[in-house]
C-alpha positions as CSV (number, residue, x, y, z in Angstrom):
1,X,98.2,-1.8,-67.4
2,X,98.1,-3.0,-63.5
3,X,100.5,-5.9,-62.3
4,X,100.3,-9.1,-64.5
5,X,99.3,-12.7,-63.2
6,X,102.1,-15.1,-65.3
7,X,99.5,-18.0,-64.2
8,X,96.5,-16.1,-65.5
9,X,98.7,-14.9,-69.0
10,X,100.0,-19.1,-69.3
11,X,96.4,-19.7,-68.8
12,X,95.5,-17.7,-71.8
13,X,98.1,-18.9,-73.8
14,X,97.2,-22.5,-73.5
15,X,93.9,-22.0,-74.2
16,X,94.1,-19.7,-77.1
17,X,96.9,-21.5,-78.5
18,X,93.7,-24.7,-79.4
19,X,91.6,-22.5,-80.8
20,X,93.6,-19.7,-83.0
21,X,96.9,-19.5,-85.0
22,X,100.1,-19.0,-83.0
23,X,100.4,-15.4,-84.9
24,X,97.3,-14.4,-83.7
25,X,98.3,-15.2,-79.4
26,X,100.2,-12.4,-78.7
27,X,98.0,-9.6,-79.9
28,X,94.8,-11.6,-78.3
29,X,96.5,-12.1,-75.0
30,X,97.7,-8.4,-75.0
31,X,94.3,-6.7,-76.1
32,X,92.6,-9.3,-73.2
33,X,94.6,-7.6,-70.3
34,X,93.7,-4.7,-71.9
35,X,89.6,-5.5,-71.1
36,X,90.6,-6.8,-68.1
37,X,91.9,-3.5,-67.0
38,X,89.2,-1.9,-68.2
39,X,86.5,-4.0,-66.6
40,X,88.5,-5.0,-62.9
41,X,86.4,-2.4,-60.9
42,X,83.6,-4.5,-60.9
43,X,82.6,-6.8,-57.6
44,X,79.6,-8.6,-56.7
45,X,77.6,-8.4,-53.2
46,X,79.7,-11.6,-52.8
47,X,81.9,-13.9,-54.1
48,X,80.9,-17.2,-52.6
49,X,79.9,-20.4,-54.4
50,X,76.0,-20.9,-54.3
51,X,74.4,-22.9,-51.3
52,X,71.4,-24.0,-50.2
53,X,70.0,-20.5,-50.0
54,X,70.4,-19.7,-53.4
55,X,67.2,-20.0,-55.1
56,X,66.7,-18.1,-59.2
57,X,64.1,-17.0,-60.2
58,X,63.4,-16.9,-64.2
59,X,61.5,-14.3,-65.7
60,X,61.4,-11.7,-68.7
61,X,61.8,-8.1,-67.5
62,X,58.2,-6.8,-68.6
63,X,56.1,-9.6,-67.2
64,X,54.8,-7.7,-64.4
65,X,54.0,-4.2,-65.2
66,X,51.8,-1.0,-64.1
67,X,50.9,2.4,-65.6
68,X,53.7,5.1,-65.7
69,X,56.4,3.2,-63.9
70,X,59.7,1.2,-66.2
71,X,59.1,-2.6,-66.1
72,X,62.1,-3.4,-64.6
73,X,61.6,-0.7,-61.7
74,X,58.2,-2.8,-60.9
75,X,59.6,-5.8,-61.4
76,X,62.0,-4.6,-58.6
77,X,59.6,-3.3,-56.2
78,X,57.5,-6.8,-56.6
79,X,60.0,-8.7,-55.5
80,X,61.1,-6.8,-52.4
81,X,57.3,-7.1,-51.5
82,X,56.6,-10.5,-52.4
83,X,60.0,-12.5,-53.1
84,X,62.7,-11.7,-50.7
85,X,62.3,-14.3,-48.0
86,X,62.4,-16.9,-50.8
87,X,64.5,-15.9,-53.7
88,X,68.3,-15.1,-53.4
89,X,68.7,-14.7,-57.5
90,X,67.0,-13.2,-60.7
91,X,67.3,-14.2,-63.9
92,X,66.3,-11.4,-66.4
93,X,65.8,-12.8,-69.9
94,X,67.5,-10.8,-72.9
95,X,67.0,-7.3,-71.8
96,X,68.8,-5.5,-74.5
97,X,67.0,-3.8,-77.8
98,X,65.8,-6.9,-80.3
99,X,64.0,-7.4,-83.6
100,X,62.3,-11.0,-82.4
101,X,62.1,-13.8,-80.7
102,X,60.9,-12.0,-77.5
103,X,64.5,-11.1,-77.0
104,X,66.8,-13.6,-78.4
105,X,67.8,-11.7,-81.6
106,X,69.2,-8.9,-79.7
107,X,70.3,-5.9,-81.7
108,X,72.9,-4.5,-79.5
109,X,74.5,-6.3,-76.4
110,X,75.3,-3.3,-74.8
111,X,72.0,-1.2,-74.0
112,X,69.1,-2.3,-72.3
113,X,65.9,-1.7,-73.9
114,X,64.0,1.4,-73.5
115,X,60.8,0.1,-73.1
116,X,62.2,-1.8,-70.0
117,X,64.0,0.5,-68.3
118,X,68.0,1.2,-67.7
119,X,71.2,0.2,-66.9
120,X,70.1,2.3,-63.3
121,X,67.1,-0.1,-63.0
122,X,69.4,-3.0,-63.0
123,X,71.7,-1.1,-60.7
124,X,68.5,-0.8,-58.1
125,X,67.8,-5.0,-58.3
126,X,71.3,-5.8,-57.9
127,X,71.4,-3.6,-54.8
128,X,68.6,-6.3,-53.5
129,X,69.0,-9.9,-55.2
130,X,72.1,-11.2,-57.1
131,X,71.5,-11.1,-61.0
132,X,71.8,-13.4,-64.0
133,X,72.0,-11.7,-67.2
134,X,71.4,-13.9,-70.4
135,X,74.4,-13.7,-73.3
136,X,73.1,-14.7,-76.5
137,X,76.3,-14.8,-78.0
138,X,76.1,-17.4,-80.8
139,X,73.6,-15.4,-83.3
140,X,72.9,-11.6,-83.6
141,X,70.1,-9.2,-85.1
142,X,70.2,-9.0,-88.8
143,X,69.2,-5.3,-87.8
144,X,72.6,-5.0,-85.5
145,X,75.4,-2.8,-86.5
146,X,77.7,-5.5,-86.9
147,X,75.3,-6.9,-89.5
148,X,74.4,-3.8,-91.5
149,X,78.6,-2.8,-91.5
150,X,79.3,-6.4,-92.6
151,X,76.6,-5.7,-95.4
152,X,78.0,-2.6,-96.3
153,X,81.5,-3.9,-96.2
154,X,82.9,-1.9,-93.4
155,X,86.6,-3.0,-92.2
156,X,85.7,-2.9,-89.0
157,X,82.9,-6.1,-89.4
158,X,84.7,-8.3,-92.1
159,X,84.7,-11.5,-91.3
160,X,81.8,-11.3,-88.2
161,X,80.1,-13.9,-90.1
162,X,80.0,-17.1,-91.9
163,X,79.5,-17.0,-95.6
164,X,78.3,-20.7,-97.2
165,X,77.9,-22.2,-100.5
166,X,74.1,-23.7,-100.6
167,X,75.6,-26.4,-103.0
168,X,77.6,-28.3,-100.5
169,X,76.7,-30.8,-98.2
170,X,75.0,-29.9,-94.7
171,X,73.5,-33.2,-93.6
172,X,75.7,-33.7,-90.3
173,X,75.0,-30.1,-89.4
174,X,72.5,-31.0,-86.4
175,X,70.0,-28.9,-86.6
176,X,67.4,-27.2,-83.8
177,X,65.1,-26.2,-86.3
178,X,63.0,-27.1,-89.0
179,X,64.2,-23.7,-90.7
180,X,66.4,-23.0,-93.3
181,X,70.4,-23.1,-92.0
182,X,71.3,-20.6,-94.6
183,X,70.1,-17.1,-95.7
184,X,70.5,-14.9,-98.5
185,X,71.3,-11.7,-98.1
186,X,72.2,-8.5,-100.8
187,X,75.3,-6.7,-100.2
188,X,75.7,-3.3,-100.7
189,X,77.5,-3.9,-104.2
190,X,75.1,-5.7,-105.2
191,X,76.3,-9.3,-105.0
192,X,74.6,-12.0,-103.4
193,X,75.7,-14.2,-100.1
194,X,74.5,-16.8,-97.9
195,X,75.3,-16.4,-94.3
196,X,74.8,-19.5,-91.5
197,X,71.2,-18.9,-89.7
198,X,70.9,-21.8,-86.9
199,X,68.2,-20.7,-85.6
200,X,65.6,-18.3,-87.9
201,X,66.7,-15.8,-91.0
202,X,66.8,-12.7,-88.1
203,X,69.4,-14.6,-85.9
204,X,72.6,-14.4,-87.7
205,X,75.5,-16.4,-86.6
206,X,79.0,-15.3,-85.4
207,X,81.9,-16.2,-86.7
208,X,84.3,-16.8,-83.8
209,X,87.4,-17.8,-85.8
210,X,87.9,-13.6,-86.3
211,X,89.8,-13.0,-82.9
212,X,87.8,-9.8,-82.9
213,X,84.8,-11.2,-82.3
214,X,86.2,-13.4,-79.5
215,X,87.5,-10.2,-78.4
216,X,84.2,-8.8,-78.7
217,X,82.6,-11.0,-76.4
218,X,84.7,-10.9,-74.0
219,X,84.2,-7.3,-73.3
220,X,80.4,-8.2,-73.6
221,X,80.7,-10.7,-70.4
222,X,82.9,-8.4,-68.4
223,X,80.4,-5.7,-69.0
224,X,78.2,-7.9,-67.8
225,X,79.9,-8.9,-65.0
226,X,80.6,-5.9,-64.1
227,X,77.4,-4.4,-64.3
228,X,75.4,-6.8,-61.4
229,X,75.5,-10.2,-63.7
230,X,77.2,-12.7,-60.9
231,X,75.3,-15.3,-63.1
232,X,76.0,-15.1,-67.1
233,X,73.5,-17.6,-69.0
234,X,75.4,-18.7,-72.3
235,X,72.5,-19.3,-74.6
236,X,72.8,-22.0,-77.2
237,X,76.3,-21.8,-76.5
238,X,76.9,-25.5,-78.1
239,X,76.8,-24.1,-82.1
240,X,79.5,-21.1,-81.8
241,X,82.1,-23.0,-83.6
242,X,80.9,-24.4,-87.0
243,X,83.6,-26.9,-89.1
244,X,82.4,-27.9,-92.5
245,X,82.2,-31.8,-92.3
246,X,81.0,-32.3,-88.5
247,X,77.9,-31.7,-86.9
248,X,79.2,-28.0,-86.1
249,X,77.8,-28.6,-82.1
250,X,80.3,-29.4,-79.0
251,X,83.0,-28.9,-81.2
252,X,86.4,-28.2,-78.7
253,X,86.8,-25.1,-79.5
254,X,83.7,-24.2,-78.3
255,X,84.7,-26.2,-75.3
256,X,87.9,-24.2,-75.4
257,X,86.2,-20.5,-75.7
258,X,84.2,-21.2,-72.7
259,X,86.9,-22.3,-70.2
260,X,88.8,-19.2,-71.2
261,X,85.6,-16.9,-70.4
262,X,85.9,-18.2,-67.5
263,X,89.0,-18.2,-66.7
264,X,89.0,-14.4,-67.3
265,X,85.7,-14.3,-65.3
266,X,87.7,-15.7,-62.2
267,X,90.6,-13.7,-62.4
268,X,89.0,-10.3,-63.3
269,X,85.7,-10.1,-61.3
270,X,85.6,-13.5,-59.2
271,X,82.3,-15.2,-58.2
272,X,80.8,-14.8,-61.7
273,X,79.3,-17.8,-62.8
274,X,78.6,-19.0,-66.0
275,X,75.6,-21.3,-66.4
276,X,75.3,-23.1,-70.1
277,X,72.7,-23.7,-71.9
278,X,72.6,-26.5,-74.0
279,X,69.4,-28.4,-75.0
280,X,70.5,-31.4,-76.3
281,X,70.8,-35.2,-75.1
282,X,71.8,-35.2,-71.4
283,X,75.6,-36.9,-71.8
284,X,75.9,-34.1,-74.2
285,X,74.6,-31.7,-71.9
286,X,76.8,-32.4,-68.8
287,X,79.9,-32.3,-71.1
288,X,80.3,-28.8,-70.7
289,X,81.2,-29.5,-66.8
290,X,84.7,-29.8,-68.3
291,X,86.9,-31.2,-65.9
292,X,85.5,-29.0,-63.2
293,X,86.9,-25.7,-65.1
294,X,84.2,-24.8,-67.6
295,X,81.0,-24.1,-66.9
296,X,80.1,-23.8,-63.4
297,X,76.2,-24.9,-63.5
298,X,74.9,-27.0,-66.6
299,X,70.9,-26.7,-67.4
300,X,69.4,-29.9,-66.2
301,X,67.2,-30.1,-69.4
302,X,66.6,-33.6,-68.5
303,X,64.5,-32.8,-65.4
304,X,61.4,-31.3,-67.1
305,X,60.4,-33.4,-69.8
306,X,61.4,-36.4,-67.7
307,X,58.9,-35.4,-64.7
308,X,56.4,-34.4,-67.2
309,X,56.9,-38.1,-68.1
310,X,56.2,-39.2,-64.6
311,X,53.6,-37.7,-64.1
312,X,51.7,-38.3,-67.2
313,X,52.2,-42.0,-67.1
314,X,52.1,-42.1,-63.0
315,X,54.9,-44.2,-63.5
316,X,58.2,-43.1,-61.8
317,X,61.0,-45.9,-63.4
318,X,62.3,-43.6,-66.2
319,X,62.9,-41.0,-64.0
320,X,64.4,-42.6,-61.2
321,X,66.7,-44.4,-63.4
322,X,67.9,-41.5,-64.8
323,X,68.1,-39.4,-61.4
324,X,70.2,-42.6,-60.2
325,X,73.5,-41.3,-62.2
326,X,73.7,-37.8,-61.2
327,X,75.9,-37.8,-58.4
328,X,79.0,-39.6,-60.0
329,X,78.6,-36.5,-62.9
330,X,78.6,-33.1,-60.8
331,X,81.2,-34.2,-58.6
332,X,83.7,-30.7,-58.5
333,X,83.1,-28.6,-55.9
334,X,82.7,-25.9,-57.6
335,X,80.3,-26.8,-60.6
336,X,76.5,-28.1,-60.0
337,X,73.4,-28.9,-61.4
338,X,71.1,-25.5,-62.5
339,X,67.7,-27.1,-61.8
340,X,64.3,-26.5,-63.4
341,X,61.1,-27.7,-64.7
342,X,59.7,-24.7,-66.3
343,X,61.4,-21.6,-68.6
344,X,60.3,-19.1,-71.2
345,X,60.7,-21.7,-73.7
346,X,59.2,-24.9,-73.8
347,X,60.1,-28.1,-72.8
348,X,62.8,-29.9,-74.3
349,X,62.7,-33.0,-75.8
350,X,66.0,-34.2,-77.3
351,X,67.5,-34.8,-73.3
352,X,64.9,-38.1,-73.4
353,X,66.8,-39.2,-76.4
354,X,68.6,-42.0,-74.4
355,X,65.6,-43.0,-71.5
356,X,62.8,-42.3,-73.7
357,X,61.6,-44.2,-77.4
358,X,59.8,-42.2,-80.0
359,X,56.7,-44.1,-78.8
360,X,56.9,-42.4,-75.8
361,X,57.9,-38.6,-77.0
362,X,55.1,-39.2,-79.8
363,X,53.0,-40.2,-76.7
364,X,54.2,-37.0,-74.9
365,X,53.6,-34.4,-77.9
366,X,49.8,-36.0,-78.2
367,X,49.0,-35.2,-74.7
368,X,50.0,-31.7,-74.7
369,X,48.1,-31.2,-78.2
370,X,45.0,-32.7,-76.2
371,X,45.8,-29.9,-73.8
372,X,45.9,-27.2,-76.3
373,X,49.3,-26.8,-76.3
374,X,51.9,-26.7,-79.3
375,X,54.8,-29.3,-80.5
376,X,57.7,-27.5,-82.5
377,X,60.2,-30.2,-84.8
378,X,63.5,-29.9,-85.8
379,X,65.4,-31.3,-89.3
380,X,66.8,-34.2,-89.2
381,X,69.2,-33.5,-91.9
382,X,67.2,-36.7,-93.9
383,X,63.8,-34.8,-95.2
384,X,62.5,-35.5,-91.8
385,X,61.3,-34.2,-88.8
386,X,61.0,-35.1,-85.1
387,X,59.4,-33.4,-82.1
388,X,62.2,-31.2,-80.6
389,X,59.8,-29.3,-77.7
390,X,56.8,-29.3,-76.2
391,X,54.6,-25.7,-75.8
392,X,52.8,-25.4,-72.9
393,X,52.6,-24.0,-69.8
394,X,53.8,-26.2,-67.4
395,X,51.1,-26.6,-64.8
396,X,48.7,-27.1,-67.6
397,X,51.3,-29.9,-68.9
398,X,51.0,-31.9,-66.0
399,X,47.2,-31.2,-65.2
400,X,43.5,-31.3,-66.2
401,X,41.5,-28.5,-67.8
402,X,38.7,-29.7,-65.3
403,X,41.1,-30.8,-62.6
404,X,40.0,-28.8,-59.5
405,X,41.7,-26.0,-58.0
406,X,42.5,-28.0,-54.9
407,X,44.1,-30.8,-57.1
408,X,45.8,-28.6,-59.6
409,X,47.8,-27.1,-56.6
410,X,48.5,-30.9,-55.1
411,X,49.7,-32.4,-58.5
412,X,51.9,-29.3,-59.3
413,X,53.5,-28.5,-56.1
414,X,54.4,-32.4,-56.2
415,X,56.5,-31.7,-59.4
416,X,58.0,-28.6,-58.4
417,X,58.5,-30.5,-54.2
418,X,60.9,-33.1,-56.9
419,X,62.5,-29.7,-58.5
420,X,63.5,-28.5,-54.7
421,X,64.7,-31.6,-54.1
422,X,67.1,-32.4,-56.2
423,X,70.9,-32.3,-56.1
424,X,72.0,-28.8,-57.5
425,X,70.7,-24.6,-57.3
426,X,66.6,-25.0,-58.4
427,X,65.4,-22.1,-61.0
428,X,61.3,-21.2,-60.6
429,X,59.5,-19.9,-63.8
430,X,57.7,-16.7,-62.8
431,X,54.8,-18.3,-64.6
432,X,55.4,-21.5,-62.3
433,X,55.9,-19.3,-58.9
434,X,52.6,-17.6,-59.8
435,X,50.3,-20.4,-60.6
436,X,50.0,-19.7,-64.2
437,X,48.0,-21.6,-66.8
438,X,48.0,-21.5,-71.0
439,X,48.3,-18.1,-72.3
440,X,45.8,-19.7,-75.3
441,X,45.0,-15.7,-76.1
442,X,48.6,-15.1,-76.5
443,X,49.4,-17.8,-78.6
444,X,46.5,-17.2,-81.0
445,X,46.9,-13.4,-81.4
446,X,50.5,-13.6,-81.8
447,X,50.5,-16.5,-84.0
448,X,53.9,-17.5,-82.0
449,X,53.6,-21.4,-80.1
450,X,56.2,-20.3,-77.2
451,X,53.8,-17.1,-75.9
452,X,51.6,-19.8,-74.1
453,X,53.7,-19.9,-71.6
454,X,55.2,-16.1,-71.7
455,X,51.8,-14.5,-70.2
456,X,52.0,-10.7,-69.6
457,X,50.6,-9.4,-66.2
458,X,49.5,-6.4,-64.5
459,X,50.4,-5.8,-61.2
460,X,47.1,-4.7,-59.3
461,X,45.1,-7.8,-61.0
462,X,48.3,-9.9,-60.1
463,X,48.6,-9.2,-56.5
464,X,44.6,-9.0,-55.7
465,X,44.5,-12.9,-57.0
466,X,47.7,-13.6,-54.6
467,X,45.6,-12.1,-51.9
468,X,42.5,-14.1,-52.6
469,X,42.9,-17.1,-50.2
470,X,41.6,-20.4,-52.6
471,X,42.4,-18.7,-56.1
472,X,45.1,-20.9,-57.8
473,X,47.6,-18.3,-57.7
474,X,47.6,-18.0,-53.8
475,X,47.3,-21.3,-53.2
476,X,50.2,-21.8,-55.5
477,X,52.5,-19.2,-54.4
478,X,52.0,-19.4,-50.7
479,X,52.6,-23.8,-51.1
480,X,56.0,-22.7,-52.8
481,X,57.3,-20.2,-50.8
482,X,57.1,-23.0,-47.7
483,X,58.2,-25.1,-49.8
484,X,61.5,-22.7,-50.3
485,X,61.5,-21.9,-46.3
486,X,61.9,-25.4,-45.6
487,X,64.3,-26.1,-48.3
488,X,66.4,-22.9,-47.4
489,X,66.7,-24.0,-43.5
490,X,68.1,-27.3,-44.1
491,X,71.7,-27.9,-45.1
492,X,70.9,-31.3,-46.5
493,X,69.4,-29.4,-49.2
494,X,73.0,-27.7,-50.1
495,X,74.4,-28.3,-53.9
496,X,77.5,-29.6,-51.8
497,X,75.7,-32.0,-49.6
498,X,74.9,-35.8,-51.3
499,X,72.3,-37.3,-52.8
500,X,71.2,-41.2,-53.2
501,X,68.4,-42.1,-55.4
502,X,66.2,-45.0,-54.5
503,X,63.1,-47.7,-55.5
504,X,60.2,-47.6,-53.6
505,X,58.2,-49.0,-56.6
506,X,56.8,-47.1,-60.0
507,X,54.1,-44.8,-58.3
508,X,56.9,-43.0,-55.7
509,X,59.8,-41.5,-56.7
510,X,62.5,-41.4,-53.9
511,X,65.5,-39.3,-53.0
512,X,67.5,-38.9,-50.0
513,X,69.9,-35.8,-49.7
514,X,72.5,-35.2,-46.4
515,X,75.0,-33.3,-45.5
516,X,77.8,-34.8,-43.9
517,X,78.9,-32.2,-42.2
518,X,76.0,-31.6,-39.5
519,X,74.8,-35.3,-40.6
520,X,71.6,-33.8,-41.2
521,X,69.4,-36.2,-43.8
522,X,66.3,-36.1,-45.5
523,X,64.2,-38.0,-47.5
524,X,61.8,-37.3,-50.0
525,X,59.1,-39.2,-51.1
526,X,56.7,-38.3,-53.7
527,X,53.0,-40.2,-54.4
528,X,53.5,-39.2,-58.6
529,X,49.9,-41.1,-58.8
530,X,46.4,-41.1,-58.1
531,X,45.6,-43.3,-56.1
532,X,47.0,-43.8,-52.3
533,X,50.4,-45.6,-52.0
534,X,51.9,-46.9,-48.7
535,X,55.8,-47.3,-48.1
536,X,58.6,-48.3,-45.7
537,X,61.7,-47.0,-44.6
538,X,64.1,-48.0,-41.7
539,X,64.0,-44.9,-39.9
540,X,62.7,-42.7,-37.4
541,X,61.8,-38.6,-38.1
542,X,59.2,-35.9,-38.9
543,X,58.0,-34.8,-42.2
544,X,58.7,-31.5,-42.6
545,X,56.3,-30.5,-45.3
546,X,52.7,-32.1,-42.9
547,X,54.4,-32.8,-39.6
548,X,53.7,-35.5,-39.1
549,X,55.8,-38.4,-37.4
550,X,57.4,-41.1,-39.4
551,X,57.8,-44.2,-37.4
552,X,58.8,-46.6,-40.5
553,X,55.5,-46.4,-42.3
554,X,53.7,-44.1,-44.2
555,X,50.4,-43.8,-46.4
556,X,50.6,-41.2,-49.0
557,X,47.6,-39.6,-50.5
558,X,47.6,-39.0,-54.5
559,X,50.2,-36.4,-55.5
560,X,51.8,-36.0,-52.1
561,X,55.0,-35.8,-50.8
562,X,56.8,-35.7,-48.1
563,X,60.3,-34.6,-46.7
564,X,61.3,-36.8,-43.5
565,X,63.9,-36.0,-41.2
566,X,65.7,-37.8,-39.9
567,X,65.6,-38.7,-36.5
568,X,69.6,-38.4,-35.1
569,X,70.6,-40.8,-32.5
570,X,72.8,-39.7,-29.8
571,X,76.3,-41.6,-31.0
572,X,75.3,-39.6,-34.3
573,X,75.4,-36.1,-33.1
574,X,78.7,-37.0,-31.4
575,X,82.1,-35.7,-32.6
576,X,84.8,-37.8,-34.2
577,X,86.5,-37.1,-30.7
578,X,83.7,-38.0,-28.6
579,X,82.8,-41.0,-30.6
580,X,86.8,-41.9,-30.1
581,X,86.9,-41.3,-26.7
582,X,83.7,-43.1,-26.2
583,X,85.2,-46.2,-27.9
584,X,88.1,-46.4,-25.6
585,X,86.0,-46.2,-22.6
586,X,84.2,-49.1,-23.6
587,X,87.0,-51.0,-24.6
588,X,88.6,-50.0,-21.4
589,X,85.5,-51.3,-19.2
590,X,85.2,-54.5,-21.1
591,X,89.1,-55.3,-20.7
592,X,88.9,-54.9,-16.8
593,X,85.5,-56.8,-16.7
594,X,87.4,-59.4,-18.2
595,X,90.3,-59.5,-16.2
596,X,87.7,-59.3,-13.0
597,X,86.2,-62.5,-14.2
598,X,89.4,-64.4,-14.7
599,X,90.7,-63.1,-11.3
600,X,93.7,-61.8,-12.4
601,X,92.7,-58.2,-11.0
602,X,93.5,-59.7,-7.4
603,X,96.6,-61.2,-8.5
604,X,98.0,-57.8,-10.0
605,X,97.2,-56.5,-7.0
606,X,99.2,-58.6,-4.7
């Protein structure tokens, strides 16, 4: 074992010591140096915080593919072609062997699926982009090792799960789903147990009171880590700790377990970020900030569904009010916002809880219904159920089926202009990047609501539609990547530069970001309507996105935005120095104009 650090072991200590028994710290603490060791080779490209450069991009490993060639190995050369000027990160969605749920009931943590590639393919895209690896560490395969040796009773897996009695009381539990918490299952003597299923009957949950399986994930993240993730997505991370009696979400320990993942993650491989994922009711949500030493991005699951909300009603209030509370939440300098609109999953509905009523969420699931999409509910714990997400495609969301192409590409580069905007590290969809639409085939063959949005494409009809100039895709792709140029260039677009959120009436939704350091400022204005709108601001500048010159008026067409900068006067690109000396000068002027007109200049002279 290398040389200790006695702030990273009291580190552990305090933190273990609120989750586990006192006889269980010593043995954890030891056996975590241990990994530590193990896992300490590992370094990313760099170790800096994200900046305005730092675009993700979101997609599944296989959704671009071509004859005789690994997934991931296309999905590498793709993005060198197309993607390098705009995106700085990837996101790969579960990549490891799974029995369902597209990935999220992963049969071994370790490997990466066959059918996708290797470990060396992942190697090869790290070489290129920084990578974000999901960890879908609450639940596990029921065809997993660790579930077959629980089964069969093998030391080595007792106590990986939770066993429950069906006969007690599991109202508080709050529940994603409208699916059964708990399963039966057969064990190999014969006897019969129920064991905690949050999500479906082939997503098991882990127990993490056994210290072995804390143990267990923590060599999972710093394989991870190790391996190219510099981003580690924690999904569903808010139900690892379940306690009989409460609603078995946010409970501390969970809070606990992730502020010591990452305080391994900064002292064994530093730069690693953990992003959380939490789809719940936004103050819930941002909870897992901590106090600036637990997660260091937080899923803005209040963005999409309250744009969709915009931009369905063409009325901005809902949204701006909520927008207007950011800044006094993400204040650390080293935690932000992780930004997005659209995902592999659909769009959330439970974040709206506290800026939305039922009316309006009913109002919501109607619309995408009307657009062929699907509405998934959750238990209530009462005998009822409630929409918990919306499945569509997102452009399809926020468009019409006869809307034209021209308009389509106005109305949904307007909602994804917001997404760049925004205070915090923006995350594209592939499926939004690429101008996609329902996948109503996919859905119906697979009988599954979420593959509407989870399209699978092949590369040679993929790029010859990005190469036709007026096809939805090009117009689509090329609007975002200059979109992302612009965004990329200007460092009032930084997660560490401010943001202010202002009225300019229901139809416009208005946000000004700048960065004091360069004192470069920008404000965004987007027409979320259709019909023309006109505004005033006091100031001076040159919208980025048309051109054009803002002289304190503006008309905006339906669905257009713009992104004015400001115009700098000249005591504003002066230093605190200059602006000093510059203030003495004039003081010094005026003191000797005065003394000139009361003639007591001539009299100090003689």
């Amino acid at each position: 074992m290398g040389a200790v650090n006695p702030e990273f072991v009291l580190r552990l200590e305090s933190l273990l010591s609120r989750v586990y028994p006192k006889e269980h710290i010593g043995d954890l603490i030891k056996k975590i140096l241990r990994l530590s060791d193990k896992w300490r080779h590992g370094a990313h490209r760099s170790s800096e915080w994200v900046d305005g450069t730092n675009v993700y991009l979101i997609t599944y490993g296989d959704t671009i593919s071509q004859p005789d060639q690994a997934p991931l190995a296309t999905l590498n050369n793709f993005a060198q072609k197309h993607l390098k000027e705009s995106i700085s990160d990837i996101h790969i969605l579960p990549m490891y062997p799974y029995s369902s749920d597209d990935g999220f009931s992963v049969i071994d943590y370790r490997r990466i699926d066959e059918h996708l590639g290797s470990w060396s393919d992942i190697q090869q895209l790290s070489s290129h982009f920084n990578m974000m690896f999901d960890c879908v560490i609450n639940h596990i395969s029921r065809s997993s090792a660790w579930l077959k040796g629980y089964i069969n009773d093998e030391p080595e897996y007792r106590d990986y799960f939770i066993e429950a009695k069906p006969e007690l009381d599991y109202s508080r539990v709050v529940r994603p789903r409208a699916s059964p918490l708990l399963t039966p299952f057969i064990k190999a003597d014969g006897d019969q147990l129920y064991l905690w299923t949050t999500f479906s009957e082939d997503q098991i949950d882990i127990n993490f009171k056994n210290p072995k399986v804390l143990l267990e994930s923590i060599d999972v993240l710093l394989q991870y880590a190790a391996s190219g993730g510099q981003s580690i997505r924690l999904d569903a991370i808010g139900y690892i700790w379940k306690e009989m009696g409460t609603t078995c979400i946010h409970r501390p320990q969970a809070h606990n377990i992730i502020k010591l993942w990452r305080t391994i993650l900064d002292e064994v491989i530093p730069g690693t970020r953990i992003i959380t994922e939490t789809n719940v009711p936004h103050h819930e949500n941002i909870s897992y900030f901590g106090e600036g030493d637990e997660a260091h991005m937080v899923y803005q699951f209040a963005l999409p569904p309250l744009t969709l909300h915009a931009f369905l009603r063409e009325d901005t209030r809902k949204l701006t009010q909520w927008a207007q509370g950011l800044n006094a939440e993400a204040h650390y300098p080293k935690t932000t916002y992780f930004n997005f609109l659209s995902s592999h999953d659909g769009i959330g509905l439970r974040p709206t809880e506290t800026f939305l009523d039922d009316d309006e969420r009913k109002y919501m699931a109607q619309e995408t219904q009307r657009k062929e999409g699907r509405v998934s509910y959750k238990d209530n714990g009462d005998g009822t159920h409630s929409p918990y997400e919306l499945n569509i495609n997102y452009l399809s969301a926020i468009t019409e089926a006869n809307d034209s192409t021209e308009l389509k590409t106005r109305k949904f580069l307007a909602a994804q202009a917001l997404l760049l905007s925004f205070l915090g590290v923006p995350a594209l969809y592939i499926h939004s990047l690429l101008g996609s639409e329902n996948d109503l085939d996919g859905m119906h063959q697979s009988g599954i609501s979420r593959r509407i949005n989870r399209k699978k494409l092949k590369l040679d009809e993929l790029e010859k539609e990005l190469d036709t100039t007026g096809s939805l895709r090009s117009e689509v792709f090329n609007g975002l990547k200059k979109l992302i140029a612009i965004r990329r260039s200007r460092p009032a677009f930084s997660p560490q530069a401010g943001q202010r959120v202002f009225e300019l009436g229901d139809k416009l939704f208005a946000i000004e970001r700048f960065d004091p350091k360069t004192d470069n400022r920008i404000s965004c204005i987007s027409n979320i309507s259709s019909q023309p709108q006109t505004f005033k601001l006091s100031i001076e500048g040159q919208d980025l996105i048309g051109g054009e010159t803002f002289t304190g008026q503006m008309r905006l067409q339906p669905w257009q935005v713009v992104w004015i900068e400001h115009k700098q006067k000249e005591p504003e690109r002066m230093s605190g120095m200059r602006r000093w000396r510059r203030k003495v000068m004039i003081s010094l002027k005026r003191s000797k104009a005065n003394r000139l007109l009361k003639g007591k200049w001539g009299k100090a002279k003689r």
